[in-house]
PyMOL commands that place a pseudoatom at each C-alpha (Angstrom):
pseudoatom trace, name=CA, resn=UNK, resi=1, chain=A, elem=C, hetatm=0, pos=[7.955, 5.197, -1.342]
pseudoatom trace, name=CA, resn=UNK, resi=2, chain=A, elem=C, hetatm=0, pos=[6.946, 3.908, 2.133]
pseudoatom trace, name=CA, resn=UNK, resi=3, chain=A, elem=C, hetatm=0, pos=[6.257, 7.152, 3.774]
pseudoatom trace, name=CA, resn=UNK, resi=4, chain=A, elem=C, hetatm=0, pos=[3.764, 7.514, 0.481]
pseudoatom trace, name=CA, resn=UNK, resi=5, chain=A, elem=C, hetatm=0, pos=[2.769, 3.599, 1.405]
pseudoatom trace, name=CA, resn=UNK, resi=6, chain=A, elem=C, hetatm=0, pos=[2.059, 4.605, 4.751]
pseudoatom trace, name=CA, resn=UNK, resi=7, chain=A, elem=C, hetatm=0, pos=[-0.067, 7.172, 4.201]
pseudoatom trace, name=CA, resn=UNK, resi=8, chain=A, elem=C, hetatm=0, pos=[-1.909, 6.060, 1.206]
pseudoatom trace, name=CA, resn=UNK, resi=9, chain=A, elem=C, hetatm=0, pos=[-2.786, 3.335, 3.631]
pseudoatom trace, name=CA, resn=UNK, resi=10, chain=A, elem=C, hetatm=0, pos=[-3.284, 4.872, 6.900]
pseudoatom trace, name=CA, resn=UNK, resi=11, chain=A, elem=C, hetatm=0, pos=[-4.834, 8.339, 6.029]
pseudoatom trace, name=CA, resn=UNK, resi=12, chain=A, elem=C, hetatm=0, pos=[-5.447, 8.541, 1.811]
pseudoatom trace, name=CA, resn=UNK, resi=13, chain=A, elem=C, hetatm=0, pos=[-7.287, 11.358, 2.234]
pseudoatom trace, name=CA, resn=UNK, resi=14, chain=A, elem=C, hetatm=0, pos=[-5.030, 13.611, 3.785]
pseudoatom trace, name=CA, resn=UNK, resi=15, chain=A, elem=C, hetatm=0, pos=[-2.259, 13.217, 0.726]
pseudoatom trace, name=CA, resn=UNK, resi=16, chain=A, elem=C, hetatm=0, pos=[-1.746, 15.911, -2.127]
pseudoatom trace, name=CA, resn=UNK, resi=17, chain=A, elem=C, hetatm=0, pos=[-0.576, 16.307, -4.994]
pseudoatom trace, name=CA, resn=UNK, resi=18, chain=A, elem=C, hetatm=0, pos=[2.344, 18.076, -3.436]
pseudoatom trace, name=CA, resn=UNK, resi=19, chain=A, elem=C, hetatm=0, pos=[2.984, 14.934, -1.717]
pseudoatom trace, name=CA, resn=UNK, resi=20, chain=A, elem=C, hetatm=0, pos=[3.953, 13.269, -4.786]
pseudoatom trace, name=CA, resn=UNK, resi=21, chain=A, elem=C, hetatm=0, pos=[7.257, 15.753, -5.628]
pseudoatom trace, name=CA, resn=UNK, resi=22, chain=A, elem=C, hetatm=0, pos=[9.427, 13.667, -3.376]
pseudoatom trace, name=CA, resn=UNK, resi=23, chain=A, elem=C, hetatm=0, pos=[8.755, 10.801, -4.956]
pseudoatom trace, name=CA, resn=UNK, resi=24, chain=A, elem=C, hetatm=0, pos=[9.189, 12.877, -8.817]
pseudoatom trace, name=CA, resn=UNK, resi=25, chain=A, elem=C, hetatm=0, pos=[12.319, 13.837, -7.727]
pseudoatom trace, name=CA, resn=UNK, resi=26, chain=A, elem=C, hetatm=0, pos=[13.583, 10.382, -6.340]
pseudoatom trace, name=CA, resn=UNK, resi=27, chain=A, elem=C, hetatm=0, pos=[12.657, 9.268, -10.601]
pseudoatom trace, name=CA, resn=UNK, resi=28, chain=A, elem=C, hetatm=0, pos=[9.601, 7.823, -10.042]
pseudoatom trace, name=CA, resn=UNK, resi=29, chain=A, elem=C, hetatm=0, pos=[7.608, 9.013, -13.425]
pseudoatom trace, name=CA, resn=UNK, resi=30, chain=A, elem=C, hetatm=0, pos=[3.977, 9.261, -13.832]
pseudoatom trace, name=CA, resn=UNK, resi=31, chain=A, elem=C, hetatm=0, pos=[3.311, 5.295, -14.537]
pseudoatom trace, name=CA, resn=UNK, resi=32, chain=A, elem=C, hetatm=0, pos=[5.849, 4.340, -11.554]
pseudoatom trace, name=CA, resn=UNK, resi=33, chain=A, elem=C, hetatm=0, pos=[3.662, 6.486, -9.000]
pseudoatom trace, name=CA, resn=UNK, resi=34, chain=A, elem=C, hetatm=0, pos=[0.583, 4.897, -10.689]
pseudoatom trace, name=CA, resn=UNK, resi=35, chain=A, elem=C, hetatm=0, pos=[1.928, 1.324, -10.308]
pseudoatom trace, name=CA, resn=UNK, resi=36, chain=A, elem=C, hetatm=0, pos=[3.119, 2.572, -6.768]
pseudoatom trace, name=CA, resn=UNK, resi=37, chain=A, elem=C, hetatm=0, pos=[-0.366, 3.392, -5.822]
pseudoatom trace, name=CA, resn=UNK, resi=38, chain=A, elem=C, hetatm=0, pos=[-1.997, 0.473, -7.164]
pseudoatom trace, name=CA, resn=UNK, resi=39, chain=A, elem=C, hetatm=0, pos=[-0.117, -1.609, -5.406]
pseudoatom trace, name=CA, resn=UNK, resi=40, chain=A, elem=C, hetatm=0, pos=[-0.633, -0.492, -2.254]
pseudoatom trace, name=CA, resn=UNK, resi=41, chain=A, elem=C, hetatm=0, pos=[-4.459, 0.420, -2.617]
pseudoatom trace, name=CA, resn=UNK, resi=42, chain=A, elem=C, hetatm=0, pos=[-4.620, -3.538, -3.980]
pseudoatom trace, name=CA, resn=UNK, resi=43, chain=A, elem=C, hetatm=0, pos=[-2.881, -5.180, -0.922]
pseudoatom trace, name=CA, resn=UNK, resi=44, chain=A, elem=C, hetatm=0, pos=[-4.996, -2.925, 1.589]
pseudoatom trace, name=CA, resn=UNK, resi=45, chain=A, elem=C, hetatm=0, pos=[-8.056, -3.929, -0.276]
pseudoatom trace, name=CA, resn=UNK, resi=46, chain=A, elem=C, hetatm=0, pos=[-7.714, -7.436, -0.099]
pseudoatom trace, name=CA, resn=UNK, resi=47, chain=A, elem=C, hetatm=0, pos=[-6.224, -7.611, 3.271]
pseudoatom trace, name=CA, resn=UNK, resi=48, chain=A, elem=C, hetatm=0, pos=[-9.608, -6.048, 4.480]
pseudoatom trace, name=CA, resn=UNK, resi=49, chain=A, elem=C, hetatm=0, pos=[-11.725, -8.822, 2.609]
pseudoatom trace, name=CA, resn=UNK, resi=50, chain=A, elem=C, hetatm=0, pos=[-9.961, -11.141, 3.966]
pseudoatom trace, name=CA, resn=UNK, resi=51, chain=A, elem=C, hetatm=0, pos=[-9.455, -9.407, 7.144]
pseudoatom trace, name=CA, resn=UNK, resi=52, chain=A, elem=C, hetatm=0, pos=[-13.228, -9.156, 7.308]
pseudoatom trace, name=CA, resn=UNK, resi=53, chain=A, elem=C, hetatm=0, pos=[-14.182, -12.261, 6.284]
pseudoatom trace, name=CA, resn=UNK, resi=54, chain=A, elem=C, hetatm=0, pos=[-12.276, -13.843, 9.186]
pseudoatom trace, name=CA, resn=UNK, resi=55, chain=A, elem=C, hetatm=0, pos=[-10.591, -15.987, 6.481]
pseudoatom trace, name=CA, resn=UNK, resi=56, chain=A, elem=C, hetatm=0, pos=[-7.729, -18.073, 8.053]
pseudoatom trace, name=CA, resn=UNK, resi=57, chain=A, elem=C, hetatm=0, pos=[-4.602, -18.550, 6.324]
pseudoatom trace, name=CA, resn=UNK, resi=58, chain=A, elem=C, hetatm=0, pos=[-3.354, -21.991, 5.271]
pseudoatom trace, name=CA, resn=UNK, resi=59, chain=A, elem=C, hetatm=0, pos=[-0.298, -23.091, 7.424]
pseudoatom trace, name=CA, resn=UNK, resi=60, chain=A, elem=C, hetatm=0, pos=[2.237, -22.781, 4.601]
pseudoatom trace, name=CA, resn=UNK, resi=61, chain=A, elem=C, hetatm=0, pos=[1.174, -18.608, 4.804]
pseudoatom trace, name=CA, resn=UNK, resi=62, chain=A, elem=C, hetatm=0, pos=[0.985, -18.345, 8.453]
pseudoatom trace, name=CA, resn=UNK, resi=63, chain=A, elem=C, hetatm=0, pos=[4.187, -16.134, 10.141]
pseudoatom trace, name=CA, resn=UNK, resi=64, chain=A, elem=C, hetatm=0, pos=[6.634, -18.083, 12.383]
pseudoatom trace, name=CA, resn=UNK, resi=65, chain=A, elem=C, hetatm=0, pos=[7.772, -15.754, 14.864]
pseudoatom trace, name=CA, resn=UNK, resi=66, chain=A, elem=C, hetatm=0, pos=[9.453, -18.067, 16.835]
for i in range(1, 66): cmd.bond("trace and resi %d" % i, "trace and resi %d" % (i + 1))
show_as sticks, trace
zoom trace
């Protein structure tokens, strides 16, 4: 599921429908792979609005790396 993430997110157009087999055979069934997609598609989405917006997060989001 996150080599399909990846992809989906990095290059959509280069996946198949080939690509999808792995994840078949791993269980996922037709709605899983749909839900799957969504997902990801929705988070890239609204990263870029927000992304593009320059919208700063509110402190209480806002990693700690330290």
């Amino acid at each position: 599921m996150v080599a399909y993430a990846l992809r989906l997110t990095r290059d959509p157009s280069s996946l198949r429908r080939e690509d999808l087999e792995p994840l078949r055979a791993a269980g996922l069934d037709d709605t899983a792979l749909l839900e799957l997609n969504q997902v990801v598609a929705y988070f890239a989405y609204v990263n870029r609005v927000v992304d593009g917006l320059g919208v700063e997060l509110e402190p209480f989001h806002q990693r700690s790396d330290g």
